[in-house]
C-alpha positions as CSV (number, residue, x, y, z in Angstrom):
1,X,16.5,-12.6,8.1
2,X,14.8,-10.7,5.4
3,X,12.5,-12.4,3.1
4,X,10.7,-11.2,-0.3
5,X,7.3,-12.1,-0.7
6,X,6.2,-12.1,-4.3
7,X,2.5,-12.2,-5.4
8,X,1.0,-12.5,-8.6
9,X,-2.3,-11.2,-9.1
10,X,-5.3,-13.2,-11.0
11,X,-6.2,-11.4,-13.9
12,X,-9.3,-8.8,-13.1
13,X,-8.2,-8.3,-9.5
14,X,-8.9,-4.6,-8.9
15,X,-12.4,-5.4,-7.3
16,X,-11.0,-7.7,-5.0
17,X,-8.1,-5.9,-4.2
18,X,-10.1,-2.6,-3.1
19,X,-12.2,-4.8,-0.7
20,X,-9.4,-6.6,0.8
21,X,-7.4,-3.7,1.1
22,X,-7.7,-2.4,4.7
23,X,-7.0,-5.8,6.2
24,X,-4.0,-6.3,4.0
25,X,-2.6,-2.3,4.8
26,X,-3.6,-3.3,8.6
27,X,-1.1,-6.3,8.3
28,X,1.7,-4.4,6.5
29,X,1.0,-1.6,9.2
30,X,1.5,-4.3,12.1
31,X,4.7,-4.9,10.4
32,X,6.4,-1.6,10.1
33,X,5.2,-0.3,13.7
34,X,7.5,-3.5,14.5
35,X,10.5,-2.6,12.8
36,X,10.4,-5.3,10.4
37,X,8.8,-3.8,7.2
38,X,11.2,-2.7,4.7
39,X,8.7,-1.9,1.6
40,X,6.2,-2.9,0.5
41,X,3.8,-2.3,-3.0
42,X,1.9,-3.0,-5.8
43,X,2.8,-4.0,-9.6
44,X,1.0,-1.3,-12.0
45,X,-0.7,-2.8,-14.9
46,X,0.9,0.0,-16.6
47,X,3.9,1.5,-16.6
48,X,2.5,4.3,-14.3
49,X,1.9,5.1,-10.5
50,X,-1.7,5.5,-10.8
51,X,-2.8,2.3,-13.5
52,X,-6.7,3.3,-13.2
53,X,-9.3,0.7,-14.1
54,X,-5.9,-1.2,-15.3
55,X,-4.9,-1.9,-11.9
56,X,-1.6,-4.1,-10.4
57,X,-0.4,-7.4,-11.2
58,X,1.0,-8.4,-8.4
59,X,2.7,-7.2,-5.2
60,X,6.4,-7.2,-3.6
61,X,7.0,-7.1,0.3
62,X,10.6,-7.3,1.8
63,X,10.0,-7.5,5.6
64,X,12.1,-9.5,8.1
65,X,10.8,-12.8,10.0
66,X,12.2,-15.3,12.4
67,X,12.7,-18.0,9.5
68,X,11.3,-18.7,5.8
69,X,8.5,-20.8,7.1
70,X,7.3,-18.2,9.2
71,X,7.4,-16.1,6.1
72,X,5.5,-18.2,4.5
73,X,3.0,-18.8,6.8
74,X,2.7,-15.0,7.3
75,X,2.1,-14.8,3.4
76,X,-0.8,-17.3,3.4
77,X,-2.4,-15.3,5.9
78,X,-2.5,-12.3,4.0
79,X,-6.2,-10.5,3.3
80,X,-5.5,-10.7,-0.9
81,X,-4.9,-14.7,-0.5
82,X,-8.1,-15.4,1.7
83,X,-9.9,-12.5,-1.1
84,X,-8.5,-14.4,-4.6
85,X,-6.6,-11.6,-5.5
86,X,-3.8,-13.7,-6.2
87,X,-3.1,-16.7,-8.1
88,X,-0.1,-17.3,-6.9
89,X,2.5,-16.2,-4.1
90,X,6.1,-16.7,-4.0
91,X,8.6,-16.6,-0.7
92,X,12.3,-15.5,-0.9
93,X,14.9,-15.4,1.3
94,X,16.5,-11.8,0.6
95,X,19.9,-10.3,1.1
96,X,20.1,-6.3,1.0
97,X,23.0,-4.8,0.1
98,X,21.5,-1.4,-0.5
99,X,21.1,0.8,0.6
């Protein structure tokens, strides 16, 4: 089943997201070289690809897993949790319908 996996960032969290970064990529990489990544992305601060020194608020991952707790687990594991970058995380079960 799919799951969304919902983060919201602590406020300040571009430092700790650039260090973190290649460990959470590395996961998400894992993920689609298995098939099970739909997408997966940052929040801009601003309404704009490229937020600067503004940064994200949070990030969204769709990605399939045997059941929600294994989703969740998956989640906690993450390189931004262990880093602080967020302050809190939230796991969905998702239905697509498109496309």
């Amino acid at each position: 089943m799919l799951y969304a996996i919902l983060s919201e960032d602590v406020p300040g969290s571009l430092p700790l997201r650039q260090q973190a970064r290649p460990g959470h990529l590395a996961r998400l990489i894992a993920l689609q070289e298995a098939g099970r990544l739909i997408l997966a992305g940052p929040h801009p601060a601003l309404d704009t690809g490229e937020p600067g020194d503004a940064g994200f608020t949070g990030s969204l991952i769709v990605a399939e897993f045997p059941s929600l707790q294994a989703a969740t687990e998956w989640a906690n594991e993450d390189p931004y949790v262990h880093a602080g970058v967020y302050q809190q995380v939230l796991v969905k079960p998702f239905k697509q319908v498109l496309p």
